[in-house]
C-alpha positions as CSV (number, residue, x, y, z in Angstrom):
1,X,0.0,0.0,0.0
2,X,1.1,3.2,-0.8
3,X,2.1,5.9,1.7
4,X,-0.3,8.7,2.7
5,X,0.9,12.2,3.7
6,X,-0.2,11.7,6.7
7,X,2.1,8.5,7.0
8,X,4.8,10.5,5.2
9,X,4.8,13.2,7.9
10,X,4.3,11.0,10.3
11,X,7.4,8.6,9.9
12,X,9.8,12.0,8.8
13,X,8.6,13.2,12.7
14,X,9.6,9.8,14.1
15,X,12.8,9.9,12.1
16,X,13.8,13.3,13.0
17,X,13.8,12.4,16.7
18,X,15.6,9.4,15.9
19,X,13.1,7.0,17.6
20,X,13.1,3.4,16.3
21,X,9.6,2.5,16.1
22,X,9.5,0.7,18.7
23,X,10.9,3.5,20.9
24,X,8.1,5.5,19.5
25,X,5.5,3.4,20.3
26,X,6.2,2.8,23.7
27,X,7.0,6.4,24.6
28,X,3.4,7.3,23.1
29,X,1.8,4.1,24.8
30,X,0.3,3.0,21.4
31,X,0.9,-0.6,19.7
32,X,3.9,-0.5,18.1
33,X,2.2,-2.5,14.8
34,X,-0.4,0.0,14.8
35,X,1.9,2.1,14.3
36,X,3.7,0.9,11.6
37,X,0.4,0.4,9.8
38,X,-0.2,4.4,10.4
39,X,3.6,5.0,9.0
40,X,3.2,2.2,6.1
41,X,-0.4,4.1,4.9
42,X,-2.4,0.8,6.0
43,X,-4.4,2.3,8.5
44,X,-5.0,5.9,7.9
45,X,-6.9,8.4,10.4
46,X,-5.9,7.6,14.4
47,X,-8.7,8.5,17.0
48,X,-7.7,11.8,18.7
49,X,-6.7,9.7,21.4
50,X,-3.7,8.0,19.5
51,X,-3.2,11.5,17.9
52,X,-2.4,13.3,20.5
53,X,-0.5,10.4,22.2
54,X,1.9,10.8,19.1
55,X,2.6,14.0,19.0
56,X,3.0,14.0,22.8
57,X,5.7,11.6,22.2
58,X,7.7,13.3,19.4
59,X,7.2,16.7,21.4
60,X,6.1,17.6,17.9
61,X,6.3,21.9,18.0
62,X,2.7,23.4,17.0
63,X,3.4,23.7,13.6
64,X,3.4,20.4,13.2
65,X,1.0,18.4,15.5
66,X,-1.4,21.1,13.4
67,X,0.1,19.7,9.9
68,X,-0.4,16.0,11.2
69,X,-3.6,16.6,12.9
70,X,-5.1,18.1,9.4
71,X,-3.4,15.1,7.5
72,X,-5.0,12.6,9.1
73,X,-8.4,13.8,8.7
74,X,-7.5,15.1,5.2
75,X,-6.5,11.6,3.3
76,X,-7.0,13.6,-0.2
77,X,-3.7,15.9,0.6
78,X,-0.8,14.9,-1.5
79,X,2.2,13.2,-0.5
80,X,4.8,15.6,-2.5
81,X,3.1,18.7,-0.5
82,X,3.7,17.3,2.7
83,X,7.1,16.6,1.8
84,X,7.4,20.3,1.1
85,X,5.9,21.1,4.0
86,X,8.2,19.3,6.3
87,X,11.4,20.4,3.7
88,X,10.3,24.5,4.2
89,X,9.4,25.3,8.3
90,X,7.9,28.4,6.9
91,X,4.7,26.3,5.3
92,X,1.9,27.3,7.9
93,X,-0.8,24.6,8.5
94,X,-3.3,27.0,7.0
95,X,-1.2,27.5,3.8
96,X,-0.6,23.7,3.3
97,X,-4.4,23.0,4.0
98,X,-5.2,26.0,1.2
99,X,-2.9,24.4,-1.1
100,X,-4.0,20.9,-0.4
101,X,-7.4,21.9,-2.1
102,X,-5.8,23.1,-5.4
103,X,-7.1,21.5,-8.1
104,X,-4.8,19.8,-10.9
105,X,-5.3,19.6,-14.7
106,X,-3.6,17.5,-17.2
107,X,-0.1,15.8,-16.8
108,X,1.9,18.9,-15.5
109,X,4.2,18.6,-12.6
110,X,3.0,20.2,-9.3
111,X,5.4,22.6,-8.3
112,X,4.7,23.1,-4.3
113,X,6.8,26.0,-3.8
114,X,5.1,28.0,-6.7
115,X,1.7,26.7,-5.2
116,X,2.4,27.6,-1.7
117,X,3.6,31.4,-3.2
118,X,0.0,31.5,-4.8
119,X,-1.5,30.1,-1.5
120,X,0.6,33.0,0.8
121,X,-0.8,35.9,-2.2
122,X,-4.0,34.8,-1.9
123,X,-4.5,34.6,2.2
124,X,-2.6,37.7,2.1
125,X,-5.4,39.2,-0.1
126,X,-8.0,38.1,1.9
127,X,-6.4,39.8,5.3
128,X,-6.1,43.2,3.4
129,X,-9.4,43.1,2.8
């Protein structure tokens, strides 16, 4: 099965705190195959409960417990942008979940950073006014 964004975030969290997953299981009291079903994209969309026992356990900053907690209710978000996301700290949750909503046509490319720069004009429009 292919990996979600959510899982994608999810695993890139883990790995940045450079917890095995077992590690990370234990320190969020959660199953540790459970978790490796969320991280693999076999099980998609935790209860809050499990949620927020995760991001306690990677001590996740607010940025991203927000990113993760709108990824896994938001299955339809692409992979690539949540790889963008977790690449540029600048990428707000309400930016990513703007540009998670763009629509795509044809075979071109998506080009995140161009997409987020639309995103951050149009919010920015919208508080002027």
């Amino acid at each position: 099965m292919a990996q979600s964004a959510f899982s994608v975030f999810l695993q890139r969290l883990r790995e940045a705190r450079r917890l095995s997953l077992r590690e990370f299981a234990r320190l969020a009291d959660v199953d540790h195959a459970y978790v490796h079903r969320l991280e693999t994209g076999e099980k998609e969309s935790p209860s809050e409960e499990v949620l927020s026992k995760l991001v306690r356990a990677l001590k996740a900053p607010k940025r991203d417990a927000e990113i993760l907690r709108y990824l896994a209710t938001n299955s339809a978000a692409q992979v690539g942008l949540a790889e963008y996301a977790l690449e540029d700290s600048t990428v707000t949750p309400d930016e990513l979940a703007t540009a998670a909503t763009v629509a795509y046509r044809g075979s071109v490319r998506r080009d995140y950073k161009t997409i987020i720069e639309r995103v951050r004009r149009i919010l920015g429009e919208q508080d002027d006014g």
